[in-house]
C-alpha positions in Angstrom: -184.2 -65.3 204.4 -186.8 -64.7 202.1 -189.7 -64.8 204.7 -187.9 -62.0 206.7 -187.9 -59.5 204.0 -191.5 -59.5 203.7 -191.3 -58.5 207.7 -192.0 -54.7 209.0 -189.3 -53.4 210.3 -189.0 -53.5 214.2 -188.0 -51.3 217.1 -186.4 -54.3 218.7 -184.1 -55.3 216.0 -180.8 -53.7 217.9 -178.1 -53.7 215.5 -175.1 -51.7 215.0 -176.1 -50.7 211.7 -179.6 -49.3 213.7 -177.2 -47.5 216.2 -175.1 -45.6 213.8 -176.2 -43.1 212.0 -176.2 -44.2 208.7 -179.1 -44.9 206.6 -181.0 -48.7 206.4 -183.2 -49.9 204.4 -185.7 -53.1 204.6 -185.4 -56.1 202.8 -188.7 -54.6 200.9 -187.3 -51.4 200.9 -184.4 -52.6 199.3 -185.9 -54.4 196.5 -188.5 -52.0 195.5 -185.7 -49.4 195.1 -183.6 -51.9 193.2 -186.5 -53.1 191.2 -186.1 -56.8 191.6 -188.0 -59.0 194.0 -187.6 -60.4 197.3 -185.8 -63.9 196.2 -183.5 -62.4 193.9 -182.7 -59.9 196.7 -181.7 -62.7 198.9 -179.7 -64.3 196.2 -177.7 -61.3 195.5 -176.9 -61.2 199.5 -175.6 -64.9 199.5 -174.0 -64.1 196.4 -171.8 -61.5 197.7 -171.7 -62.7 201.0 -173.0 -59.6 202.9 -172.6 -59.6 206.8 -176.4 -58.1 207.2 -177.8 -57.5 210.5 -181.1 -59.0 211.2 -183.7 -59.3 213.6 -186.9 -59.8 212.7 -186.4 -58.4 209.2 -183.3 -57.5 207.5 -181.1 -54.0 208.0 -179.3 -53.1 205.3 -176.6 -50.6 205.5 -176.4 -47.6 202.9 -173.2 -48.9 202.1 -174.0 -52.5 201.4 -177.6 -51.2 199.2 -174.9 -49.2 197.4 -173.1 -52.7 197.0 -176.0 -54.6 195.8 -177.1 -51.8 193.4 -173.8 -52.3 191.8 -173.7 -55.8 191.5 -177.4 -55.7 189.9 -176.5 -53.2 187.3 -173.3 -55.2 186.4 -175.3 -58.5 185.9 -176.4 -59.7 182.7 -180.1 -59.7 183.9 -179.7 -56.1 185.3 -180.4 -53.2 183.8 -179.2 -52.0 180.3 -177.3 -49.5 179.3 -179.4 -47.6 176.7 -177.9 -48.2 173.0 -177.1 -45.0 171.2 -178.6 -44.8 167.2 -175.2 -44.5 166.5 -174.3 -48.1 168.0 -177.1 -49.6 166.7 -176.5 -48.4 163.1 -172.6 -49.6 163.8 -174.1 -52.6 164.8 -176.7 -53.1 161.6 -173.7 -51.9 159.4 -171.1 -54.6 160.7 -174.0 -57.8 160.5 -174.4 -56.3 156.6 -170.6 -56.2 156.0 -170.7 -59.9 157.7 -173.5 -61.1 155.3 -171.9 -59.5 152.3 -168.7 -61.0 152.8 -169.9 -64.3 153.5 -171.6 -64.1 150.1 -169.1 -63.3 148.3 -166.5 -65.9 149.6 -169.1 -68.4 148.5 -169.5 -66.7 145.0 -165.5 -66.9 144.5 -165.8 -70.2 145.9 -168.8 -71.0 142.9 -166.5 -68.9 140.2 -163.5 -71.0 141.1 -165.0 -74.4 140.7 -166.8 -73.1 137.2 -163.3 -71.8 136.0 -162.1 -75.2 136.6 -165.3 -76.9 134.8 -164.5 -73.8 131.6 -161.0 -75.2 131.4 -161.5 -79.0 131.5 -164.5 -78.6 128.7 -162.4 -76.1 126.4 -162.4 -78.3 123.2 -159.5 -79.7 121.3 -158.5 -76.5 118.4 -156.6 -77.6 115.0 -153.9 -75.6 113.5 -151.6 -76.3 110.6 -147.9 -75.9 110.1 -146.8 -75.1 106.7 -142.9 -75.2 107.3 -140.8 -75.4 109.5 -137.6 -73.7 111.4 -135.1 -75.6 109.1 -134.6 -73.9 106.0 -133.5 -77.4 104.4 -136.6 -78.9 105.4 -139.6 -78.8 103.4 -143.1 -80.5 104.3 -144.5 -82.4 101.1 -148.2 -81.0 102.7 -149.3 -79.0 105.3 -149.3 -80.7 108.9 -152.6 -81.2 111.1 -151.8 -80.3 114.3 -154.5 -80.1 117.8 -154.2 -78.2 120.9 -155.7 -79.3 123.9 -155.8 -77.9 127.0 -153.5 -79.6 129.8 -154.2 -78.0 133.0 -153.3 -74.3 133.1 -151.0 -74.7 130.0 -151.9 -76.0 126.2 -150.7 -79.5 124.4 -150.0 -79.4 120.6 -149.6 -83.0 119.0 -148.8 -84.5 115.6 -150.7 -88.0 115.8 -148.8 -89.2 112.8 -145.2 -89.1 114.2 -146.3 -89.0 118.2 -144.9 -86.3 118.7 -146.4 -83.3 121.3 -145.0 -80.0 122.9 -146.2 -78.2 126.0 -146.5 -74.2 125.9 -148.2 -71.2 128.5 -150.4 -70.3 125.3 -152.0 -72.5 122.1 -149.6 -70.4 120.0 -146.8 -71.0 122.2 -147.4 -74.7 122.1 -147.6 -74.7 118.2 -144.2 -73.0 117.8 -142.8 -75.4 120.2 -144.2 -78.5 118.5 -142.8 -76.9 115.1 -139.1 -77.0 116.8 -139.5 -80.6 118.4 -140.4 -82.4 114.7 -137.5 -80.7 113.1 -135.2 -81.2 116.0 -136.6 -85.1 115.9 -136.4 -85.5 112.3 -132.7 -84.4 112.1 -131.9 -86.7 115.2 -133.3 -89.6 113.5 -132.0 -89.2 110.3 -128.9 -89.3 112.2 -129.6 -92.8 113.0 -129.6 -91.6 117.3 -132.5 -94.1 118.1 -133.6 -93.7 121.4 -136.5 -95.4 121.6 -138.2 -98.3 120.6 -140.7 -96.6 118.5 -138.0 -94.3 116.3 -137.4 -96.0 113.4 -141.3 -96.0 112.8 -141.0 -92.4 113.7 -138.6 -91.3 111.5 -140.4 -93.4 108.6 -143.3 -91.2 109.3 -141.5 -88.5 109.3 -139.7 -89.0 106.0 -143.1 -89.1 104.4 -143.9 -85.8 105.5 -140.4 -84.3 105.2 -138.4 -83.8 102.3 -134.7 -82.2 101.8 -134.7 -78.9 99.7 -132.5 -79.5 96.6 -129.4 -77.7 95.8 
């Protein structure tokens, strides 16, 4: 097929096409109007199956060169629509916005993983409790506590009597610690032992702890 295009057009080629009156156009015709060359011509034809006449060279029909200038202009090798600065400025805008976005999901992703090193280095603090809730009950000396940091909430211990209480703040774990030894010490001085370690609790706890006299 592709040898015929590059064939004059004949007299002899008798073709309904030639005997109407509608317009035809040569292979070469075709081609230089389309802007593409002989081969890809041919290609398109197979492509859309086109019932050409032919003789010596091919005939194509207004209609069918209206056909093939379609299909050209809707390929992704044909022609391009022409971009309007407005699309193109869209277009820069939106690949920013992407890039911008993608750099900030990997900054959060950096601040999050820092925020968890912050929290897992914060240092033990000490505080001191100098009474507690129990009116009756008087420390012989003020009482060492430290708060630690356990996950997103704060430990406060007292080594001495192994004792510890959780809280949402340093100061809210303090208080609560505060409650728990005189809560323990009145429990054990009770005699309720419930575990092994209590008695040695509760001797610890009686060296810290006194009864306020009457």
């Amino acid at each position: 097929m592709t040898d015929d295009l590059d064939e004059p057009e004949t007299g002899e080629a008798e073709t309904t096409a030639a005997d109407s009156s509608e317009e035809v156009f040569t292979g070469v015709q075709a081609a230089k109007l389309l802007g593409i060359t002989n081969v890809k011509l041919s290609r398109y034809i197979e492509d859309l199956h086109l019932d050409i006449p032919r003789g010596k060279s091919l005939r194509i029909a207004r209609s069918d060169f209206e056909v093939l200038r379609t299909y050209h202009r809707n390929r992704a090798d044909g022609p391009r629509f022409r971009e309007s600065e407005q699309a193109r400025e869209y277009a820069a805008a939106l690949k920013e916005y992407a890039r911008i976005f993608r750099s900030l999901k990997q900054l959060t992703a950096e601040a999050l993983k820092l925020e968890k090193r912050l929290r897992q280095a914060i240092p033990a603090a000490l505080a001191v409790i100098r009474t507690l809730p129990e009116p009756d009950l008087i420390l012989t000396a003020p009482l060492s506590i430290s708060i630690a940091p356990s996950g997103k909430r704060y430990r406060a211990s007292l080594p001495e009597a192994d004792l510890e209480a959780m809280g949402a703040t340093r100061d809210e774990a303090l208080l609560e610690l505060r409650q728990e030894i005189g809560r323990t010490y009145k429990r054990l001085e009770k005699g309720h032992f419930f575990h092994g370690e209590d008695p040695e609790r509760l001797r610890v706890l009686k060296i810290l702890i006194t009864r306020r006299r009457e």
